[in-house]
Structures are given as C-alpha cells and as structure tokens.
N, C-alpha and C positions, 0 to 999 in steps of 0.2 A: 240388793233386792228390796225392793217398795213393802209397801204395808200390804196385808193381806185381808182384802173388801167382801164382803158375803154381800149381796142382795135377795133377798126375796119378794117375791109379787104373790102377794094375799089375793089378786083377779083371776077371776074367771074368763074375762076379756084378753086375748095376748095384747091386744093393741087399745086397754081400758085406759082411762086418764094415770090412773093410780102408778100403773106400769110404763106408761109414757113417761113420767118424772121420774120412775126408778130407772131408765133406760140415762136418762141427762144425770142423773147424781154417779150412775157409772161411768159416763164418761167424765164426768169434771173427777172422777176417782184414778181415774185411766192414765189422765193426762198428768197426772200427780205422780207418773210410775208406780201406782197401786197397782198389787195382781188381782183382778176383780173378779169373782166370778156371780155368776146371778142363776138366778133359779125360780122358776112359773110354780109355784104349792099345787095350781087348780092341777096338772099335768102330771103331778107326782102320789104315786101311792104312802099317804101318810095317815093312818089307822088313830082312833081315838083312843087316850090313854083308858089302858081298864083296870084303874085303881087295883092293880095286884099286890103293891108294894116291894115287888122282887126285887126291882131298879135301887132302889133302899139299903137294900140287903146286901147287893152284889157289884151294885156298880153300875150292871147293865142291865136295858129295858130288854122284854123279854120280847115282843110283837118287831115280826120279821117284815120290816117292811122298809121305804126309803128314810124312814129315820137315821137308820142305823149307818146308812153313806154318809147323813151329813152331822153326825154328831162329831167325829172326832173334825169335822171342817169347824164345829160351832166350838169345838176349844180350842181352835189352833186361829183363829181369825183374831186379827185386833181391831176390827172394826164391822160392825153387821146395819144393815141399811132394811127397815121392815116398811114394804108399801105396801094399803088396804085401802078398797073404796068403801066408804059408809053403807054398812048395809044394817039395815034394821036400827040405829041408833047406835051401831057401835062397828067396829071393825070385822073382816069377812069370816065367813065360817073358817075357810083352807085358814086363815090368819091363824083364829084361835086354836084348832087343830094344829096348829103346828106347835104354837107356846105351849099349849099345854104339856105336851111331850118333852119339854123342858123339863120336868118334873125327875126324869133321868139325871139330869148334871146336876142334881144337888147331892150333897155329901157331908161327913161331920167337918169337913173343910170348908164347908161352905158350897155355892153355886159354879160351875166352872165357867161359866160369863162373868163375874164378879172384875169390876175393875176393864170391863171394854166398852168402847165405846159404840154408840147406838145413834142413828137417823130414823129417824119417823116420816113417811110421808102419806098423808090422808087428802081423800076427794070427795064429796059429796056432792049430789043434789042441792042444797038449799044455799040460800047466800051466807047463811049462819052457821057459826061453828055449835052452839047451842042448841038450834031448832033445825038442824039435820042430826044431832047425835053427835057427832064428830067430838066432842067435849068430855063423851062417854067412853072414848077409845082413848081418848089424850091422858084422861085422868087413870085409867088403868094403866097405858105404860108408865105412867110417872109412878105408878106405886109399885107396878112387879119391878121397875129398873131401882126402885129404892132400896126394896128388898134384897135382890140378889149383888146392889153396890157395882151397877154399874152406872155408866155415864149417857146423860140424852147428850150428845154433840149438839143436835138441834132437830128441828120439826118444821117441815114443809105444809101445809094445808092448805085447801081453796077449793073454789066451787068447778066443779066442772060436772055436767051432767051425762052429756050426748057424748058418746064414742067420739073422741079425737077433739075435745073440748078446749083442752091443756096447749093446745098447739097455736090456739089464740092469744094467747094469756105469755110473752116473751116475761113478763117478771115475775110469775111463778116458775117457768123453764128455766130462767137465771138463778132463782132459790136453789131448784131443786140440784142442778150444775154445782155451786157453790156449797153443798150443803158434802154431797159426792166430793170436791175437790179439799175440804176439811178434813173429812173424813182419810182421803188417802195421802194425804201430807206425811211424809215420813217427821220423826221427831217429836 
C-alpha cells in the first residue's frame, strides 16, 4: 500500500484557484500509488478552538464537531497537502480554523504531526508574493511546521485571481502535479 496523502482546500470556491492546484497535487499523489484523500474545510463543520485547555489534559478536544473525524486521519497521514487563497494578507479563515484546532495533537510527547511531511499551496490576487500577503502565510507555516518538527516538502504559489485562473498557467498546474507526486512517492 502507497503513502497515506491528506489534502485540504482552505476555499470557499469548490472550483477556486487554490483548490484547482490541490486537485493536480492529488493527482500527481494518485499516480504515485498514494491513498489520497481530500477534503473542502468551507463544507465541513470545524468550530473555533475555545481555549479550554481540556485537550492538554486529556488528550482529547472536547468541541463535537468534524475535527474529531479527521484527527486521528491527521496522525495517521505521512503526508498532508494545505491549499488557501490569500485572503486579507494571509491565509483563509476555514485554513486558520482548522490549524488552530491543532492545538489538540500536542502533548508532553510532543505534536503528533512532528516529523510528516507538508505541501503548501497559495493563490492570490497580486503579481507579488509580498504585496498580496501571501509572504504572511508562508512565513507562518514555516514557523508553526518549525515548531511542531515537521517537514515543508515544498510550496506552490502564484497569482491567480478570477475563478479558474490556474487553468492558464500549465507551469503552476505542473508545480502543483509535482509537488502532489513527491509528496506520495513511497520511500
């Protein structure tokens, strides 16, 4: 059996740029014999953490909601793939509501993502990674994936603005392919 690929789409768009690149890094994961599966956040009931600290104490978050499906997916995966289009200067709401609930898998052990590896793929409006924000999201995963010791495999980003932008652009769709077929490389 292949590797085991997590994607999520931080879009509120099913059909937004961000999620069009997470669609081609699943398949370039696909064709890798990765068991891949993917997941829409805008679509999923995922509640804001509310600082209880229960999760701390016990292991487990206490807020009954679609976390609780994909947490034991998020320890059991060796490879997770997080798409978001810029929004406000930095990655989507559903994105961050989702990390944060990460807050769960930490322990005196440490994070239970520690040591897997990680795809970034980011969209924006602007031609600039800089002056759309986009620089504000990158530098955040590079310091929560520092933190909890896991791995960036790599980072897709580029401009796409209008619904179905990405579909122009064949050498960010070969990125984001390539990015997906790394990722579910057995070995």
């Amino acid at each position: 059996m292949g590797k085991h690929v997590l994607i999520f789409k931080g879009s509120p768009r099913e059909k937004g740029n961000s999620s069009l690149l997470a669609d081609k890094a699943a398949e370039g994961a696909h064709i890798e014999g990765a068991e891949v599966e993917t997941f829409s956040l805008h679509r999923m009931d995922i509640r804001p953490c509310d600082a209880c600290d229960t999760c701390q104490e016990t292991g487990v978050c206490v807020l009954k909601d679609d976390m609780q499906m994909l947490y034991p997916k998020l320890r059991e995966a060796e490879a997770i793939v997080i798409a978001s289009p810029i929004y406000w200067f930095t990655m989507s709401a559903q994105t961050k509501m989702f990390i944060d609930r990460w807050y769960a898998l930490e322990s005196s052990q440490g994070n239970a993502l520690k040591g897997k590896q990680f795809g970034i793929i980011l969209t924006y409006g602007d031609t600039d990674p800089y002056n759309s924000g986009a620089i504000n999201a990158i530098r955040s995963f590079q310091d929560m994936f520092r933190y909890i010791g896991a791995d960036i495999a790599g980072m897709v980003y580029g401009t796409a603005n209008d619904e179905g932008d990405v579909l122009k652009q064949p050498e960010l769709l070969g990125r984001a392919y390539n990015l997906g077929a790394k990722l579910g490389k057995a070995g």
